[in-house]
C-alpha positions as CSV (number, residue, x, y, z in Angstrom):
1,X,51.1,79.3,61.0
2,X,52.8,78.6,64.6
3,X,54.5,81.7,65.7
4,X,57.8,81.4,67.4
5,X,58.7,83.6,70.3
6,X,62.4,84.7,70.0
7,X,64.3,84.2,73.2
8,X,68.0,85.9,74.1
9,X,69.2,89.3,75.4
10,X,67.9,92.6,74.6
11,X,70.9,95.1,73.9
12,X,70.6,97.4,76.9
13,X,70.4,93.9,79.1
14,X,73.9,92.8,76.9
15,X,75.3,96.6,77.7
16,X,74.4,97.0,81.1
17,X,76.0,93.2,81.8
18,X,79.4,94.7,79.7
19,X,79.8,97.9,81.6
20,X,79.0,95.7,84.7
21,X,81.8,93.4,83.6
22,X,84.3,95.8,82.8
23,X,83.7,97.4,86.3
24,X,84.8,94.7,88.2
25,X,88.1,93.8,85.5
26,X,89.3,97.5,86.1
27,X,88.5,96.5,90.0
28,X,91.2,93.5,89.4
29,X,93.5,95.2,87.7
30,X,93.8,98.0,90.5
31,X,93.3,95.6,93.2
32,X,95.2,92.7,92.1
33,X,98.7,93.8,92.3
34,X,98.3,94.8,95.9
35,X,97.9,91.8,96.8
36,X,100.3,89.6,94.7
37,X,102.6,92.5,96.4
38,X,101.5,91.2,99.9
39,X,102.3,87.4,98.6
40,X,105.2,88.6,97.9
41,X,105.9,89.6,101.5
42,X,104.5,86.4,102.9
43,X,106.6,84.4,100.9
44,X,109.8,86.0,101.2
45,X,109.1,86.1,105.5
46,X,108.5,82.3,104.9
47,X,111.7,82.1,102.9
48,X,113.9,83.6,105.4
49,X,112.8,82.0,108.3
50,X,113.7,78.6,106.5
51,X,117.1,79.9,106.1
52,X,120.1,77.9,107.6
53,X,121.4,79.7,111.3
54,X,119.1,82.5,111.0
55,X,119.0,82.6,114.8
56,X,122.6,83.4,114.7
57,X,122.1,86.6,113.0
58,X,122.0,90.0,114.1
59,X,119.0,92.3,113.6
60,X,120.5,94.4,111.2
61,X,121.5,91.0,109.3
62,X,118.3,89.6,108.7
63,X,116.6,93.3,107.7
64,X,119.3,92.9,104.8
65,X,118.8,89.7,103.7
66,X,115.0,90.3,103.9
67,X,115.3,93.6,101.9
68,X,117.4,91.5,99.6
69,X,114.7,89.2,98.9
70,X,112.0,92.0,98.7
71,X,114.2,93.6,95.9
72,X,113.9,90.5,93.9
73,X,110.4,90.3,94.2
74,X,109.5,93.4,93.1
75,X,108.4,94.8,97.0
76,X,108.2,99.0,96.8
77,X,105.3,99.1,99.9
78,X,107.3,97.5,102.3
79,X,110.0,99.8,104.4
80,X,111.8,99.8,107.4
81,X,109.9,101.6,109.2
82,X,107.2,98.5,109.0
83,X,109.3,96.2,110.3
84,X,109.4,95.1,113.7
85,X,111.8,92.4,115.0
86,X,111.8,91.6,118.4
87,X,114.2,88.8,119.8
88,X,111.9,85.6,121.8
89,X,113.7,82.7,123.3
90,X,116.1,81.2,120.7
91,X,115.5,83.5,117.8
92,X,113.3,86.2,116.9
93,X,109.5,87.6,116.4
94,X,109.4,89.2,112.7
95,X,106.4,91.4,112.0
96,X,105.7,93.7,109.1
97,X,102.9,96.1,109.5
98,X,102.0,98.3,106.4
99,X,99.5,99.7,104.5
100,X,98.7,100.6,100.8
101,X,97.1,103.7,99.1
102,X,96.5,104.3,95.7
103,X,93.8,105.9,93.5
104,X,90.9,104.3,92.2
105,X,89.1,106.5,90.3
106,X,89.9,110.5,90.2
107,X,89.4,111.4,93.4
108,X,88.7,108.1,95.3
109,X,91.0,105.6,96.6
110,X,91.5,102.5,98.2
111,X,93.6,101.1,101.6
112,X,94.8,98.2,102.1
113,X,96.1,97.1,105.6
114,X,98.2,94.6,106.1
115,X,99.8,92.6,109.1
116,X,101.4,89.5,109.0
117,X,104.4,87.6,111.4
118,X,106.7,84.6,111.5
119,X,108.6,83.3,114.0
120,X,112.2,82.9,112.9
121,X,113.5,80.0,115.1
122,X,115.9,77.4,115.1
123,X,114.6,74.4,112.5
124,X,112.5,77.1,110.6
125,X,109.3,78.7,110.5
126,X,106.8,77.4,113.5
């Protein structure tokens, strides 16, 4: 009589790989917005310095239309007080500097920093 050895995962090794799992999709799902939030951001800079004449706007101009296009996107992090626009040569320097905080779990949380620029100039984005 051959004996055959049984081969596959013991149920603690199946548990402890589920709980392991189910760690890192509650990391994603707390995580993950953040960023498709900072996307958002990147995108819509891109987006407006593409946009016909924006060198002929006024500061106050281009905040709009670039809080315009955060509204669409769903951008709540973002606010004035981040933005820094500084006028270079032809057209301007736009930089948004911010950072995220929300909770993790009970009492611990995570930051996010974030920093990113275009240079709004005459033919678009550089």
């Amino acid at each position: 009589m051959k004996h055959t050895r049984q081969r596959g995962i013991t149920l603690i090794g199946f548990l402890m790989i589920l709980i392991l799992a189910g760690f890192f999709a509650f990391l994603g799902m707390r995580l993950v917005p953040t960023y498709v939030e900072y996307y958002s951001v990147t995108r819509d800079m891109a987006g407006l310095a593409s946009e016909p004449g924006i060198t002929t706007m006024g500061p106050e101009k281009i905040r709009d239309l670039l809080f315009r296009r955060f509204y669409v996107s769903y951008v709540d992090s973002v606010k004035p007080q981040h933005i820094k626009l500084v006028q270079a040569g032809d057209g301007y320097d736009l930089r948004i500097t911010y950072e995220v905080r929300k909770e993790l779990i009970y009492n611990l949380d995570y930051v996010a920093k974030f920093d990113h620029s275009v240079e709004l100039r005459r033919g678009g984005a550089l």
